[in-house]
KOLFIFI-943872 format. One record per residue (C-alpha): residue in three letters; z, x, y. Coordinates in pm, whole numbers, plus 50000, padded with zeros to 5 digits. Layout:
BEGIN
AlaZXY;...
end
This chain:
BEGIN
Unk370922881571909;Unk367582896771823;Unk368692917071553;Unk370692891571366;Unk367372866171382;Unk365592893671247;Unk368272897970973;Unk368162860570913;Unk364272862670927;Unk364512885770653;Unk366562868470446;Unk364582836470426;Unk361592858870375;Unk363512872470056;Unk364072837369951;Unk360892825569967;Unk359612853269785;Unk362082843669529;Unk361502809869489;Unk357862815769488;Unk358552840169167;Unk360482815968996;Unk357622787269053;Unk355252812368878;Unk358002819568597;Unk358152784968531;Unk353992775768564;Unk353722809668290;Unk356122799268076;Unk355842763268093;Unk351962770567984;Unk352692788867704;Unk355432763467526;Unk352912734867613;Unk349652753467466;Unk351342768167114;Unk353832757166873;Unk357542768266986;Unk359472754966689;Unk356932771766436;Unk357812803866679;Unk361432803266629;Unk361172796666219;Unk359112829966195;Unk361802850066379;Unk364742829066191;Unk362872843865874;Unk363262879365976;Unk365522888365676;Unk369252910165708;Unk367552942165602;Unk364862942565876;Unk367752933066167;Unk369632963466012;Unk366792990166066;Unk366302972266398;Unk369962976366454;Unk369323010166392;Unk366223017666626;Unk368182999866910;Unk370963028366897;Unk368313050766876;Unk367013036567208;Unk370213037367344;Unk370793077167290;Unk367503090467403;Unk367573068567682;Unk371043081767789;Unk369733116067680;Unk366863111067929;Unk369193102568223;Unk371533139368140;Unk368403159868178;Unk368643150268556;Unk372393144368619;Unk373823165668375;Unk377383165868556;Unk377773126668490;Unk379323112368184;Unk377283099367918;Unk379233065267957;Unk378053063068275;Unk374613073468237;Unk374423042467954;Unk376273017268180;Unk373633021368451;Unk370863019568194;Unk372692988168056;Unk373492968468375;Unk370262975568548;Unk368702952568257;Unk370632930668326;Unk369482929568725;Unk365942926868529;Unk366952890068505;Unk367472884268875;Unk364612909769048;Unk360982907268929;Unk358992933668773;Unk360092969068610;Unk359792986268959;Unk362372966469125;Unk364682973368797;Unk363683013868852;Unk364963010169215;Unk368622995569122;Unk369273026368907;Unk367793049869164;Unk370533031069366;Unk373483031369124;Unk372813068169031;Unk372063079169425;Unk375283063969507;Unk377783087069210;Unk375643114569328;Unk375723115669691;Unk372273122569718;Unk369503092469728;Unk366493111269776;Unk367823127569464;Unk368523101269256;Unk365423083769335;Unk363213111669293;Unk364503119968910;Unk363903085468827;Unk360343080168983;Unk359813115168779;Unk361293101168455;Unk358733072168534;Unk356093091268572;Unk356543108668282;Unk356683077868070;Unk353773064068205;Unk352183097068105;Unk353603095867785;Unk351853056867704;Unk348733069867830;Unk348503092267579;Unk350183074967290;Unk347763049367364;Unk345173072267361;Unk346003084566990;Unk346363045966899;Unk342553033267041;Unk341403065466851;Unk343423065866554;Unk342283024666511;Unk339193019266706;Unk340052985466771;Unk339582983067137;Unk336413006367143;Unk336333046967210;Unk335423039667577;Unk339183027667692;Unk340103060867520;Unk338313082067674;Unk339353057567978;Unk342893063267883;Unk342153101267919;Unk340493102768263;Unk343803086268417;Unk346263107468195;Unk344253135968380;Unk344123122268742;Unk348243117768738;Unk348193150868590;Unk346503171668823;Unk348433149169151;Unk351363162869031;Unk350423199968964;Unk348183196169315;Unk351823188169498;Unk353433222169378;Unk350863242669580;Unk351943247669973;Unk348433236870121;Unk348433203069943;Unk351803198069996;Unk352023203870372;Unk349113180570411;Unk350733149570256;Unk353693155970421;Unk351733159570706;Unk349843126270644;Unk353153105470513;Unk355033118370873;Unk352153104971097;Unk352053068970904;Unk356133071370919;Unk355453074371310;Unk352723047571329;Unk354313019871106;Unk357393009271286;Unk360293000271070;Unk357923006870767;Unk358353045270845;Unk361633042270673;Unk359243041070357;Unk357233065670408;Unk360053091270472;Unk361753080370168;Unk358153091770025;Unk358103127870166;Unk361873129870046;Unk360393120769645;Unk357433142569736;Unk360023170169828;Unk362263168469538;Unk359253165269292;Unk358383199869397;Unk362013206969296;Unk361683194169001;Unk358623207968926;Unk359963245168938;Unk362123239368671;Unk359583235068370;Unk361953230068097;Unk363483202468276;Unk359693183068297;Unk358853195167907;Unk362453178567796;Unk362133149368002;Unk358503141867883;Unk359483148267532;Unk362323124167505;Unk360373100067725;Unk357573102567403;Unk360283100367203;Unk361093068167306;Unk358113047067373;Unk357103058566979;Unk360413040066851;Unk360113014267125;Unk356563010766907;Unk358173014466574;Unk360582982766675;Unk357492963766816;Unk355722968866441;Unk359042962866246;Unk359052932466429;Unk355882921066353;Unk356552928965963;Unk359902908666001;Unk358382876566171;Unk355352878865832;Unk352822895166101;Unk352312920665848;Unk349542952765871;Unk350232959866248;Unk351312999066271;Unk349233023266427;Unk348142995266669;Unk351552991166820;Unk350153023966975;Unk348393009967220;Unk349852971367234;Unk353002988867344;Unk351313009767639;Unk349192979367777;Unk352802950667706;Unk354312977167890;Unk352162979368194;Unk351972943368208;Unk355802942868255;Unk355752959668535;Unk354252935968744;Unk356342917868997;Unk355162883668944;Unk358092866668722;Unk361672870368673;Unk362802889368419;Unk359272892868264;Unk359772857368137;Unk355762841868071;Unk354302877968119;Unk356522889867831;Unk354742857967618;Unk351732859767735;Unk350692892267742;Unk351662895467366;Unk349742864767283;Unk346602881567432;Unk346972914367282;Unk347692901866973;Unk344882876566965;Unk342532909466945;Unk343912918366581;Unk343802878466523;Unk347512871466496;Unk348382840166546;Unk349762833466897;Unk353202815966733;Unk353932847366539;Unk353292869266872;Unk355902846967027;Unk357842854566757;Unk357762890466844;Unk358342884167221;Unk361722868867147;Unk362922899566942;Unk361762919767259;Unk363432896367487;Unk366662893267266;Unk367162930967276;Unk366262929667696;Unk369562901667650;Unk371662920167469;Unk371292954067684;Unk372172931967968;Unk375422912467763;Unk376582952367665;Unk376312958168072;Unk377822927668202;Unk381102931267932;Unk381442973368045;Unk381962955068405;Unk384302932868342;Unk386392958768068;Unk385982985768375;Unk387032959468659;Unk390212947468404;Unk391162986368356;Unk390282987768757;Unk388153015468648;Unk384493027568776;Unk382273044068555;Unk379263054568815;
end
């Protein structure tokens, strides 16, 4: 009896959480349609003309390989197909759980699952995280250098943490460092009740990061085609901006696409919805866009989120018709 009121505890905790998430969504969102013009929005991104939408076309594919590419440097025995289709359907959980983290964990699931090996799975993906984040740092350090819109200070700021992450990582591949946190992550696991489950999970991504770290090729690849991506995930951010008539925003995608990108990973809304607007409106606002052509931009960001999630949702229900499992 105790454990099923616990169960039911937790479930109405999880509900609460969500409706609480979903009140925000609305407030965000709600603001922003209220506070700026949304019909002026939509006729800037109705004006993007056939030729942009056809390079865009183009960069999405692009996204599409290297992110598929960057899933078979850690599970090089799975398909390709299936690699995509978790990739695909994950954004489309995106929509449901709140914040980027919560998306991460689904795949860690999905992938952990095909492989047999959880710890695994969720390890290569908080690396492949990692790794990105690493990657924004710095192409946001090139982009507050190369423009010096937001001041050399938040470069050099840019730098310090680039360097911190840097040296936690190398610190975990010697033995004395290692032992320690393992040490210190088994004690709290002990001490924390059913929250130890958490902290074991930790030593197991602590563990296989070690793993991982061995293999040096595997980091250099992963980091490259993690670079690889954010820099077109920039390029579609400034094609955008030429397409909705926000024209003479390149090199500063640099660093608006590090700092939208943070800002998405916070677990406050659903799907990103109002964070996604907002934060675009605000970094925008620095360069003196107007805040109806950055929500112009957020709906071509949001319409590609969609149609990752559409490609996902129709691979189900093609692999469930075929009675067919791709992961």
């Amino acid at each position: 009896m105790k454990t099923i009121a616990l169960i039911k505890r937790g479930r109405n905790i999880n509900k609460l959480k969500i409706i609480i998430k979903l009140c925000i969504t609305a407030l965000l969102f709600g603001y922003i349609l209220i506070t700026n013009d949304i019909m002026l929005a939509f006729y800037f991104f109705s004006n993007i003309s056939l030729a942009v939408w056809l390079f865009i076309a183009l960069l999405f594919l692009l996204m599409l390989l290297l992110l598929t590419v960057r899933f078979a440097i850690f599970f090089p025995e799975q398909k390709n197909i299936s690699l995509l289709y978790v990739r695909l359907i994950s954004t489309a959980y995106g929509f449901i759980l709140p914040g980027q983290v919560a998306v991460e964990g689904v795949r860690a699931y999905m992938l952990g699952k095909s492989y047999g090996d959880y710890g695994y799975a969720g390890a290569a993906i908080t690396v492949d995280k990692i790794l990105s984040v690493i990657a924004l740092f710095i192409m946001g350090t090139v982009g507050i250098f190369l423009t010096g819109t937001l001041g050399f200070m938040l470069g050099f700021v840019f730098i310090s943490i680039c360097i911190i992450l840097l040296l936690l990582l190398v610190s975990l591949c010697f033995t004395f460092f290692y032992e320690n946190v393992v040490k210190l992550f088994t004690w709290f696991s002990k001490k924390t009740g059913k929250f130890g489950k958490v902290f074991v999970y930790i030593i197991s991504l602590v563990g296989h990061w070690r793993t991982f770290a061995k293999n040096k090729s595997l980091i250099i690849k992963s980091f490259i085609f993690g670079l690889l991506f954010q820099l077109v995930c920039a390029a579609f951010g400034a094609l955008l901006s030429y397409g909705v008539g926000a024209t003479g925003i390149i090199l500063e995608w640099l660093w608006i696409l590090p700092m939208f990108s943070f800002a998405l990973m916070l677990p406050i809304t659903l799907g990103g919805i109002g964070v996604r607007e907002g934060s675009l409106i605000g970094l925008l606002s620095i360069l003196n866009i107007n805040p109806e052509y950055a929500l112009a931009i957020a709906f071509g960001f949001l319409g590609i989120a969609i149609l990752q999630a559409l490609m996902g949702i129709i691979m189900q229900f093609f692999l469930m018709a075929k009675r067919e499992d791709v992961i």
